[in-house]
N, C-alpha and C positions, 0 to 999 in steps of 0.2 A: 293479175290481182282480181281478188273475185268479188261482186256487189256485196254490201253489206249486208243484205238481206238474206243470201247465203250462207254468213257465216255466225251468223249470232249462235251461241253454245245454248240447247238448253238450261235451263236455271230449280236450282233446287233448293231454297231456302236452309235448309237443313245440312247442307253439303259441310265438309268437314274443310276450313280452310290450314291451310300451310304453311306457316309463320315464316317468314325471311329468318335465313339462317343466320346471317350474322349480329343479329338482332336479340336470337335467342340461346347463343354458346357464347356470351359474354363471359362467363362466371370460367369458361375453358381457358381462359387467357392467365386466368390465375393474379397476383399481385402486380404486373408487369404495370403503368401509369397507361392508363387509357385516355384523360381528359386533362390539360393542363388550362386552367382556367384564367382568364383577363387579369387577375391581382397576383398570377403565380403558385396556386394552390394546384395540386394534384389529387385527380381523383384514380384507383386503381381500377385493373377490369374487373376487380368480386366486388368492390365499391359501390362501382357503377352498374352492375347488376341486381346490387339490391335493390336500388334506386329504380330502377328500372321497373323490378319486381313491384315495389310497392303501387309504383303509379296503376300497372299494369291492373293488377288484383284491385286498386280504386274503378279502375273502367269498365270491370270485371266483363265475363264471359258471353254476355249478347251481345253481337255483332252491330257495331253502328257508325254512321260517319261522323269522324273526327275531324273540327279544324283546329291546326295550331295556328296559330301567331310568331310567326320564328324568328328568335333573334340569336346571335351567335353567342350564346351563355351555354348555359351547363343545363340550366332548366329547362331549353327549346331541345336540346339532345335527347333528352332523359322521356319528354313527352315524346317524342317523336318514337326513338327503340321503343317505348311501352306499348304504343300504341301499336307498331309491326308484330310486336311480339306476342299481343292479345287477340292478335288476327282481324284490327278496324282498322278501316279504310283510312287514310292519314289524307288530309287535304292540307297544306303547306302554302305559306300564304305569308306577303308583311303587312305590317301593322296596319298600311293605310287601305286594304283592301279586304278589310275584316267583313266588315258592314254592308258591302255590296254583294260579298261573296254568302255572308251566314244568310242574308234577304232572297237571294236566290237560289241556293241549294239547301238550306234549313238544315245545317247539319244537328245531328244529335247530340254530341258533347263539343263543347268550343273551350278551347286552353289559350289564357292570352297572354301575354307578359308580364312578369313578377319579378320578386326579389330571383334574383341570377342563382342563388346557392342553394335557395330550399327548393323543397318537393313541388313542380305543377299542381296546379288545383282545377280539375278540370269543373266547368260548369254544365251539368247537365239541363239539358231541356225540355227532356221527358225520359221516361222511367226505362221505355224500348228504343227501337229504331221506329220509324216511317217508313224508310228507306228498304227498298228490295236493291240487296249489293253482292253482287259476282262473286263467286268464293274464290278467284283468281284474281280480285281488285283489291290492293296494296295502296297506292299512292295517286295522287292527285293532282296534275302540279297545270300553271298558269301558262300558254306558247306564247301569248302575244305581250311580252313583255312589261309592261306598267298601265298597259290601255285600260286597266280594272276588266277585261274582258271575259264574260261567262263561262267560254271555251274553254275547257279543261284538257289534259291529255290524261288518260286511265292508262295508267303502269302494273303488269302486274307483277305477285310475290318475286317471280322466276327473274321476270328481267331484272329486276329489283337486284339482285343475289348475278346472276350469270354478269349483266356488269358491273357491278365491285369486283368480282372473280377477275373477268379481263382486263380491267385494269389495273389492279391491283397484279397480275399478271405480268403485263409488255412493261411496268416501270420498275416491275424489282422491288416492289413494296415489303419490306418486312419485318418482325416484330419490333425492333431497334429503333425504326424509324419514327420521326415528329414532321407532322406537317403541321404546317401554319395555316389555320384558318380563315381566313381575311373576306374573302368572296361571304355574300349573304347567301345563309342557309335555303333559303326557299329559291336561290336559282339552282339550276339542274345540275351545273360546273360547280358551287358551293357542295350542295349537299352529294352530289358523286365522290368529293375530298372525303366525306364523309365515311361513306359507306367504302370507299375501297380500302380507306386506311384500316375502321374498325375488322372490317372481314379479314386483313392480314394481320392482327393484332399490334396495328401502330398504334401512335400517340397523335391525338389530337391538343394543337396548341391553340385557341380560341383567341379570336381578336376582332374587333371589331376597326380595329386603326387603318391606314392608310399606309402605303410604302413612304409617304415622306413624310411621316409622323419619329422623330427621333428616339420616342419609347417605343416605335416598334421594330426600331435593328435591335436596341436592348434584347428587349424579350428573344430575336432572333437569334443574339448570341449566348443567352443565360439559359435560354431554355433545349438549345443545342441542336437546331430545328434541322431538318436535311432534308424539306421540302417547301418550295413557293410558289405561288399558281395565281395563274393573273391572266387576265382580258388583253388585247391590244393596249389601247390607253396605259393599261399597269407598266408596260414596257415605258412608252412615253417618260410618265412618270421617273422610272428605272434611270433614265437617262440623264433625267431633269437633276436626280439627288446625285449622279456618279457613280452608279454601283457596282461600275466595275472598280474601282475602287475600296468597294467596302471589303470588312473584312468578316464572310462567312463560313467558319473553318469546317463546321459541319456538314455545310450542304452537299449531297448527293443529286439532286436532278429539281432542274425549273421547268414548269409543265404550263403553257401556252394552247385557249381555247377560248370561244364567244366570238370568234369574227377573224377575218384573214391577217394577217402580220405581213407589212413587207416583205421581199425574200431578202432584199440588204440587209433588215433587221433581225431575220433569221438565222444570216451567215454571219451577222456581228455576235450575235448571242452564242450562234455555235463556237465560234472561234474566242470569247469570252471565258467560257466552260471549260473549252480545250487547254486555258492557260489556269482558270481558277479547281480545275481536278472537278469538274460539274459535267451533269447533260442536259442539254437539253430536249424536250418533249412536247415538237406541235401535234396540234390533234386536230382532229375535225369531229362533230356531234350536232342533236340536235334533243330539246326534251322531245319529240315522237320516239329518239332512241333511246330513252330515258338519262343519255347522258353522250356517250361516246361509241365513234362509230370506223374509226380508223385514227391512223397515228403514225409519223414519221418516224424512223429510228434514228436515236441521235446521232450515228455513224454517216446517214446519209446529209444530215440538217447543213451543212454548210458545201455540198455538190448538189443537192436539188431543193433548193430554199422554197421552192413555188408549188409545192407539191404535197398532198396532204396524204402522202404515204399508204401502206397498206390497212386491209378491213381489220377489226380487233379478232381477236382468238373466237371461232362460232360462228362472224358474219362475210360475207358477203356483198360485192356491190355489181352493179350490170349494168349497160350505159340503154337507156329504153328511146326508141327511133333515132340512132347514131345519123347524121352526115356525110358528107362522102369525105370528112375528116378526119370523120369519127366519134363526133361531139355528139351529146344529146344529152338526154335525164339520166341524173345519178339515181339509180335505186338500190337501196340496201335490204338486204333480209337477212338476219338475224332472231338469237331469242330475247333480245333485246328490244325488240320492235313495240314497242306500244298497242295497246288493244283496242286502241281508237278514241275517236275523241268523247268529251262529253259537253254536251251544251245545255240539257235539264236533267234533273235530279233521275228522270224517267233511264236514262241511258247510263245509270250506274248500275244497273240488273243486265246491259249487253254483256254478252261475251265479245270475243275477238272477231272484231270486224276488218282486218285488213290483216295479209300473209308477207304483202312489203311495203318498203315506207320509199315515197316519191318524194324523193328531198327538195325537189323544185332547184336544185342547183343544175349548171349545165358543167361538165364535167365529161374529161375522156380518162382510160385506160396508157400509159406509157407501154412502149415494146418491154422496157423492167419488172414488169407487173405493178407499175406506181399506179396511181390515179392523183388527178389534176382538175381544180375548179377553173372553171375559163367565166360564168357570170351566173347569173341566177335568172331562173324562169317565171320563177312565180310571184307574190308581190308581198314578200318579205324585205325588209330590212335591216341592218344590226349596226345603229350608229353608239358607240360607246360600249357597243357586245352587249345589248337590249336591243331584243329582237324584237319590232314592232310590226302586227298586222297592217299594210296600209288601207284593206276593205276596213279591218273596224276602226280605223281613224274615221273613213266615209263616213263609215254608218253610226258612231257617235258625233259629229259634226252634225250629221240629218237630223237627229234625235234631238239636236240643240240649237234646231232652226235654220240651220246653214244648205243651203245646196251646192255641194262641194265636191272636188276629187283630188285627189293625194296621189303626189310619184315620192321619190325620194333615191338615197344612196346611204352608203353606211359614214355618212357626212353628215346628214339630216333631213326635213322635209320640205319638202316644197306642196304648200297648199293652196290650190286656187276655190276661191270664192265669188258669187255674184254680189255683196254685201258686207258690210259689217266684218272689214278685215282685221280691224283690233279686236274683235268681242274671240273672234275664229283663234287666233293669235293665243289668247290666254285661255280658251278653251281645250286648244290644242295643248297645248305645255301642261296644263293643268293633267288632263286625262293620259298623255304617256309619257310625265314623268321629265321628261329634255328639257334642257337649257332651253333659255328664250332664244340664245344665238346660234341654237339648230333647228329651227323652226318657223320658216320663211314664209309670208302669208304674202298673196298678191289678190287684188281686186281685178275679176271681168266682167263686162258685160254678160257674158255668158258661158257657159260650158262648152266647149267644141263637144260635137256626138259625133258619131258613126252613124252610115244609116240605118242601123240596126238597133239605136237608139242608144248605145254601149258609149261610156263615154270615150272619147278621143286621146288618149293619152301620149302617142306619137305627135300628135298637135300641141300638147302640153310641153313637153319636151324640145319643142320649136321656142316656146318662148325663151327669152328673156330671165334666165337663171340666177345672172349675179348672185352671189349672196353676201349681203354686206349685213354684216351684223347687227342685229339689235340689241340698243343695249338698254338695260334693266335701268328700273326709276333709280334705285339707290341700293348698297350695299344692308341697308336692314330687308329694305323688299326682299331682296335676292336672299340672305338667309331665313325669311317668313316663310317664301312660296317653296324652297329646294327642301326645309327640315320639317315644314308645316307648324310652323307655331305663330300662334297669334300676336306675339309679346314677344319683341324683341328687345333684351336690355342693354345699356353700351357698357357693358365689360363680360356680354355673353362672348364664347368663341365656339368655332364651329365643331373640334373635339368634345367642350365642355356641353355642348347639345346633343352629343351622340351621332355625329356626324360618321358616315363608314365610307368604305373604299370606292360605292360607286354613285352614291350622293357626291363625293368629293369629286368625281370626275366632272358634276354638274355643276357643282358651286367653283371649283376652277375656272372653266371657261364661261360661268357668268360676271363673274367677278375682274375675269382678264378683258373682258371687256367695257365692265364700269372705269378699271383705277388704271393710271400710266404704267406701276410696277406692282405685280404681283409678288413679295418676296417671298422667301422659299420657307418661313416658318410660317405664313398666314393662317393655317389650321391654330394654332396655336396661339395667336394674335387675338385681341378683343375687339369688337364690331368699331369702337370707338377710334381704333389704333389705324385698322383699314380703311375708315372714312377721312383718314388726314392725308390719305393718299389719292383723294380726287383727286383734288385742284391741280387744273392745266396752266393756267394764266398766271397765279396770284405771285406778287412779287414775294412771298416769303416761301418759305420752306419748313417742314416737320422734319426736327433731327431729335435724337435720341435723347433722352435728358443725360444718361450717363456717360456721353460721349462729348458732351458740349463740358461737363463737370471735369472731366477727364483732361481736358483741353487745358480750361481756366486753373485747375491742382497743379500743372508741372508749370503752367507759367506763373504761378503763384511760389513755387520749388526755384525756379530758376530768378523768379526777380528776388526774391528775400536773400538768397546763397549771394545776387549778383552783389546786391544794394542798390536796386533802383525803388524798392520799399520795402519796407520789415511787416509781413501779413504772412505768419509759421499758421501750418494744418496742412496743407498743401499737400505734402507724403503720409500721413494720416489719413485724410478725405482718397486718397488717391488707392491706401489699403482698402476701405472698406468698398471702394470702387470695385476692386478686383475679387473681393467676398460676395458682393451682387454678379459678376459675369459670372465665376465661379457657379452659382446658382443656377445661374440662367442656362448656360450653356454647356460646363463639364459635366454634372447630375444628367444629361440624358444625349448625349453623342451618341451617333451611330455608331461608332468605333470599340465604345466601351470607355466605362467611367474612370479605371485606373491607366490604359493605355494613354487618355486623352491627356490627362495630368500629366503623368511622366514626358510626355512628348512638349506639356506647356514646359514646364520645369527644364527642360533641356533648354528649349528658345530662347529662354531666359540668360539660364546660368551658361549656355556656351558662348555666346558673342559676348557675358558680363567675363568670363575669365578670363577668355583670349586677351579684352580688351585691358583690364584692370594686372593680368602679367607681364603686358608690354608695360603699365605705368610702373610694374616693379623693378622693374628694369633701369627704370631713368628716374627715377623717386624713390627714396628711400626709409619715406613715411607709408610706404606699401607694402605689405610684408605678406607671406606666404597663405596668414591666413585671411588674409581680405582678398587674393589669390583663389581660397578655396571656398568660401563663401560661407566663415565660417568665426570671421571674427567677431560678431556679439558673445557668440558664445561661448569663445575661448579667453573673453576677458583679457584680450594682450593689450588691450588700450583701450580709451573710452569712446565708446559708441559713436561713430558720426560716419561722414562719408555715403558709404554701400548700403547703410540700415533696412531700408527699404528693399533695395534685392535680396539681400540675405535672407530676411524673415519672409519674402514670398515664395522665392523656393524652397525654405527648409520647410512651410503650412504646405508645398504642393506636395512634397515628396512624401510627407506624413500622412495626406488624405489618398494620396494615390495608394498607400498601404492599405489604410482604413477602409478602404469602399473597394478593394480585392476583395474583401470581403463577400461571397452573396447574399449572406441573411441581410448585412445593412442595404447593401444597395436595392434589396427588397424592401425593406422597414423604410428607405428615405423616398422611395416611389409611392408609398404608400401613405405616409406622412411626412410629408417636405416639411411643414412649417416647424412639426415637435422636434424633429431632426434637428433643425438648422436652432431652434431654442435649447437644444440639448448641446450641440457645439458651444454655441454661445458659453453655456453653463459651465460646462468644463474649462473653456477658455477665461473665465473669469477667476474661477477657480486656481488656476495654475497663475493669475498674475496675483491675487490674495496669498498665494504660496509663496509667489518671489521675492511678495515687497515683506513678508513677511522675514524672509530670511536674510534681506540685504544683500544679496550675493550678488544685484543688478545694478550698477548707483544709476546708469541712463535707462529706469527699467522700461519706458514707454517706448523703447528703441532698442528693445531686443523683442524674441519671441513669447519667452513669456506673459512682456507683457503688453505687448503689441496685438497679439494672436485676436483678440478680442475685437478689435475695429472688423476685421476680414468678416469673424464670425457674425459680427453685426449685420455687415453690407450684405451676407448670405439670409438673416432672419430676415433686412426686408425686402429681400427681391422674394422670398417665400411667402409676406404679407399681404396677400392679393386682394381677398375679403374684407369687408368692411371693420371689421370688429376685429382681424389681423392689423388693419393699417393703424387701428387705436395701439393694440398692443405694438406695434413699431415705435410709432411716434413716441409712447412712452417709455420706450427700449431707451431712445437717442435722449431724450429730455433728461432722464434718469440716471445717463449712465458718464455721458460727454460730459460734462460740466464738472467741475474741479477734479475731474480727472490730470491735468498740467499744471494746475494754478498759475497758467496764464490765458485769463478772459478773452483776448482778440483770437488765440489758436483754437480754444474750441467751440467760439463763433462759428469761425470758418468753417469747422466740422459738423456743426450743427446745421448750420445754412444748406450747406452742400445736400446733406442727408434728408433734412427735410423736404427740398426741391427735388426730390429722386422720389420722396415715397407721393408728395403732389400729381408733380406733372411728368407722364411718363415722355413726355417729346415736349420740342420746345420750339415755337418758331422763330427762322431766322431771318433776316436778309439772304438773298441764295447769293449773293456776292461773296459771302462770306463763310456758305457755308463747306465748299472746299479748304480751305485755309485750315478751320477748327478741324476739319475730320484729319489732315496730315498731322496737324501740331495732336491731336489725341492718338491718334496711332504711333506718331515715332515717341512717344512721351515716354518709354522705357530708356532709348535711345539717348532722348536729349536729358534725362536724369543719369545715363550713364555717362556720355562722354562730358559734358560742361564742365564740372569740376577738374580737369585735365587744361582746359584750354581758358575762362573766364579770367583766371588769375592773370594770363600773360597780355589778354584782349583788353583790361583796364589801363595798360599803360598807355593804349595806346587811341580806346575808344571810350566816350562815355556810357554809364552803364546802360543807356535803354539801349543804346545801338549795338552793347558786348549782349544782351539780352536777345534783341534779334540776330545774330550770329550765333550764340547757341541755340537755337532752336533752330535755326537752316541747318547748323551741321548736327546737330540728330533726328532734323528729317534726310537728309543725304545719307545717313547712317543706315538708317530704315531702309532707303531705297535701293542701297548699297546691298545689302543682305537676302532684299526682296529678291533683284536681278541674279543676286548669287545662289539663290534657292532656285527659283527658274532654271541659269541654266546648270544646274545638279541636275533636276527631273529630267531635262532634255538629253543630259548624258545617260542618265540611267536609263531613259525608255533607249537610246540607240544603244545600248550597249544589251540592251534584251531582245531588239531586235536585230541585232550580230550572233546572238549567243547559239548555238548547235542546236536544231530541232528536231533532231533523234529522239526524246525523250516520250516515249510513252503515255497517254493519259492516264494508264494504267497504275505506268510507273510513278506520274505523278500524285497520283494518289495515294501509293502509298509513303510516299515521302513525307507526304502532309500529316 
């Protein structure tokens, strides 16, 4: 490798730059969907070429440094290819590193975040450039991961273009394909999705979500995606939701980079793929290689998990002063390599100042021609795949009065200070971005040195490492400092803040260390919801409001049917109960909206038929169509009994049709609340139709004209907003009341509905709160089997004690069914791993 001072290129103002190619044969792609955007829109590739075009022709023809602002929209793409394509230098950047970046490189046009669909608006800041800029300098991008650090690495056009080519290349990218973009654009693993996909003319699927965000399997399965790419951590994640489990019929290949992966988890994943017709795709990279620099082939991922495969298509790697093991610096060369770094405005007029990149990893060569990381030399780290410098942690520490030295692991840091170890503490977390609970400050006397006055870091290293986490003041702290907002409100939540995939990595493990349970929708959860989940000590408990209601409905069901008192709403309250989950939880499964229904609608209706054809059997006021689940509607006798099952699965079977649909189940992602007022609507509609024609005499206890409570319970779990909760309130005031004309039934219903759009948890005694969560879970159960057994239990118990005997035997029912679904799965998994494993991955794909 040669001094830098050797290889600076002459510079010629005038010199004719070379637009990246994929940047500028957009319009070649022809109609094919180039961009699928956050709300479901598609944009084409002549679409998105115009778009392109115009920004372009805004930024027109003198050559100047551009920074964006990138966020994963439509709008950050659009500025970005314009920019390539106009031949200005693109500096890539988020949001919070605008300000320190535009203060010391003064770029010339600055594009910052906007509305997501319209045209960037770039702000000009003088008329020319300042800047004397490489006619080989393209891109711009940050190495030290969130330090806000000046260090640039200068990309040019070439590498730009030769890595898309290669990767786009070793994965089989081709025009058919959708990748999910999830990763942020301005890290080198995001925007590389980027460019390899457009250079093969795939489909970009934009998202800013989280893998355990529910609206983002949706979009995975709606939008037919057959590519996902994730950091370590995302695996984690991956694991936490079950995803081998889920169901992605599309995918062709998962592609793993930002930091070493277990090899266990490498071989679980390969062998994953192997059964789900996928591959998977570890890689190794760095931004000096503007992205990637070798790559296992998934053939080998589950026989050499530990290994980071061979160099991409062009480069090379060389191990520089080997061992007598063999070990030494991994170097790569490539035309991929980076032009060098930039640290002032002055070194954007260098040419190419390095021939190879010294990855500072230690690394040997296999007798297979593999290559293999064994540790790292240099004083890099990558804890959450944010590679952080630990010199410029030093040397922002110094800057902010600290005398200090930094080690670390891709775990997190270990910072010793002579001083002021809380101020170092938020200083630290502040400037790279980490969790407070990966970023461990200790107080010394002094610095260990060397005698070379170098600090001591082997002596560092001696200490006293523990790391016991610290934890965050409080659950707003923790979403003020992780999203930066000054103003945290208690019904903000961390998606509704714009929260993404590797924010969330950090708000996870701050937050797992303020609350005892972290549950697996908290993204989704309001600041308010999470904070009920401190308390360690308190003799109460935060339980769900709808599940305590759910409780009190069937024993309200069961004491009125028993006669231990007459208080009817019970099955009523208990529909619109299941019109609020119905909201909450089928409208956005990972699974998919219509499978999730049908599969509820079966739970239902298979253990209610089993159970209600044994009663035909010995009862002969049971007849085929209370059997089928189907006697409201066939009118062979007056409503009573089953009413309740029957209209919930005939509403599920019906929505599971309706939301096959994809226009709605786009329209209802989009607008939950009109959605679920628009059900309502028609549902009220159709019991004005029924009572109009009489054809119902029990009409509140059939479908028609039942349908309406569900639709309710779905309007207000859609009510979230204040001025929604009015219209709630006014839904239930308006609509419940002489709907029976009897005053105590739709009390009940009122009461019930009201305390759900109140208070969303309720606290209990935790003595008690096991008890309600079985008695609300088997409550299908003990409203199915009771009426079978009550009648025989009064001869011989009084009614409170025939009351608590039915409700033991439909929680035994429950757990009956539980145990009997368990072991189903445990046959099914042994019976596939018995099944013949001759089958090709090949062949299984095309099966699928």
């Amino acid at each position: 490798m040669l001094a830098p001072a050797q290889r600076i290129l002459p510079f010629n103002p005038s010199t004719v730059y070379s637009p990246v190619r994929f940047a500028g044969n957009l319009a070649g792609h022809g109609d094919r969907a180039a961009v699928v955007t956050a709300d479901g829109g598609t944009v084409s590739y002549r679409e998105l070429d115009q778009r392109v075009s115009s920004v372009a022709e805004i930024l027109g023809a003198t050559r100047r440094l551009v920074l964006i602002e990138a966020h994963n929209d439509l709008a950050s793409v659009v500025a970005y290819l314009a920019a390539l394509r106009a031949g200005h230098p693109v500096l890539l950047t988020a949001a919070d590193h605008v300000e320190s970046l535009v203060e010391h490189y003064d770029p010339d046009v600055v594009l910052r975040g906007g509305p997501a669909h319209e045209l960037p608006q770039p702000q000009f800041r003088r008329s020319g450039s300042r800047h004397a800029l490489h006619p080989d300098l393209a891109l711009l991008l940050s190495t030290s991961g969130s330090t806000g650090s000046p260090k640039l690495v200068r990309i040019a056009a070439s590498s730009l273009q030769a890595n898309a080519d290669a990767i786009a290349g070793y994965l089989g990218t081709r025009p058919g394909d959708r990748a999910a973009l999830s990763l942020p654009m301005h890290y080198c693993y995001g925007l590389s999705v980027i460019n390899s996909n457009l250079a093969a003319g795939a489909t970009l699927v934009l998202t800013a979500g989280s893998v355990t965000d529910p609206g983002f399997w949706t979009t995975v399965r709606e939008q037919r995606v057959t590519s996902l790419h994730g950091v370590p951590h995302t695996f984690e994640l991956l694991d936490r939701i079950g995803f081998d489990e889920h169901t992605t019929p599309h995918l062709r290949y998962l592609t793993q980079a930002g930091g070493r992966l277990a090899p266990e988890t490498v071989r679980r994943y390969a062998r994953m793929g192997e059964r789900g017709g996928w591959q998977l795709f570890v890689m190794y990279g760095q931004t000096e290689a503007t992205a990637r620099m070798a790559y296992l082939p998934p053939d080998l991922a589950e026989t050499r998990p530990g290994s980071i495969g061979r160099p991409i298509d062009g480069g090379s790697f060389t191990i520089a002063d080997p061992d007598d093991t063999g070990i030494g610096e991994l170097v790569y060369r490539g035309p991929n390599v980076m032009m060098g770094y930039a640290r002032t405005p002055d070194d954007l007029a260098l040419g190419r100042t390095i021939d190879a990149l010294a990855t500072g990893d230690l690394g040997r060569r296999t007798p297979d021609g593999l290559y293999e990381i064994i540790g790292r030399r240099n004083r890099f780290v990558k804890p959450f795949g944010k590679r952080i410098d630990l010199d410029d942690v030093e040397l922002l520490l110094c800057r902010n009065g600290f005398e200090a030295a930094c080690i670390g692991d891709d775990d997190g840091l270990d910072v010793f200070v002579t001083a002021r170890a809380d101020g170092a503490h938020e200083a630290t977390c502040e400037k790279t971005g980490l969790p407070a609970t990966s970023v461990h400050v200790r107080q010394l006397a002094r610095i260990p040195r060397l005698a070379n006055g170098k600090t001591d870091y082997p002596a560092l290293r001696r200490q006293d490492l523990s790391r016991s986490p610290a934890v965050a003041s409080s659950v707003r702290d923790a979403f003020g400092k992780i999203l930066h907002r000054d103003r945290i409100a208690a019904d903000d939540t961390f998606t509704g803040l714009g929260g993404d995939s590797l924010s969330y990595v950090k708000m996870s493990i701050t937050l797992g260390a303020i609350l005892d349970r972290l549950p697996p929708s908290w993204p989704t959860m309001s600041v308010r919801e999470l904070e009920t989940l401190r308390s360690r000590t308190s003799r109460l408990a935060r339980v769900d409001t709808s599940v305590v209601l759910r409780a009190a409905a069937i024993l309200l069901v069961l004491g009125t049917h028993i006669g231990v008192f007459h208080i009817p709403g019970g099955a009523h309250l208990m529909l619109a109960l299941s019109g609020w989950a119905f909201a909450r939880f089928a409208l956005a499964p990972a699974a998919g909206t219509s499978g999730r229904l049908l599969r509820s609608a079966a739970a239902i209706a298979l253990p209610a038929m089993l159970w209600i054809g044994w009663r035909a059997t010995v009862n002969d006021t049971v007849g085929p169509a209370n059997v089928l689940l189907v006697n409201t509607l066939a009118r062979f006798a007056p409503a009573k009994g089953y009413w309740y099952l029957e209209v919930l699965v005939q509403l599920l079977l019906i929505l599971a049709a309706v939301f096959a649909v994809p226009a709605i189940r786009r329209f209802e992602r989009r607008h939950g609340l009109a959605t679920a007022a628009g059900a309502l609507a028609v549902a009220l509609l159709a019991d004005l139709g029924a009572a109009h024609t009489g054809s119902f005499p029990d009409l509140r206890f059939v479908l028609p004209g039942a349908a309406w409570f569900f639709a309710l319970g779905w309007l207000l779990q859609r009510a979230s907003a204040p001025a929604a909760n009015i219209l709630a309130v006014a839904a239930v005031l308006a609509l419940i009341p002489a709907s029976f004309g009897d005053p105590s039934r739709e009390a009940i219903i009122i009461a019930g509905l009201l305390l759900l759009i109140a208070l969303p948890q309720l606290a209990l005694p935790r003595a008690v709160v096991r008890p309600v969560g079985l008695i609300a879970d088997a409550s299908l159960y003990s409203y199915l089997t009771h009426y079978a057994v009550f009648p025989a239990l009064l001869n011989h118990l009084p009614p409170l004690l025939t009351l608590v005997a039915c409700v033991a035997l439909g929680i035994a029912a429950r757990q009956a069914v539980m145990i009997g679904g368990q072991f189903g799965r445990r046959w099914r998994r042994a019976a596939m791993a018995c099944a013949p494993t001759g089958v090709t991955s090949v062949e299984q794909r095309a099966r699928r």
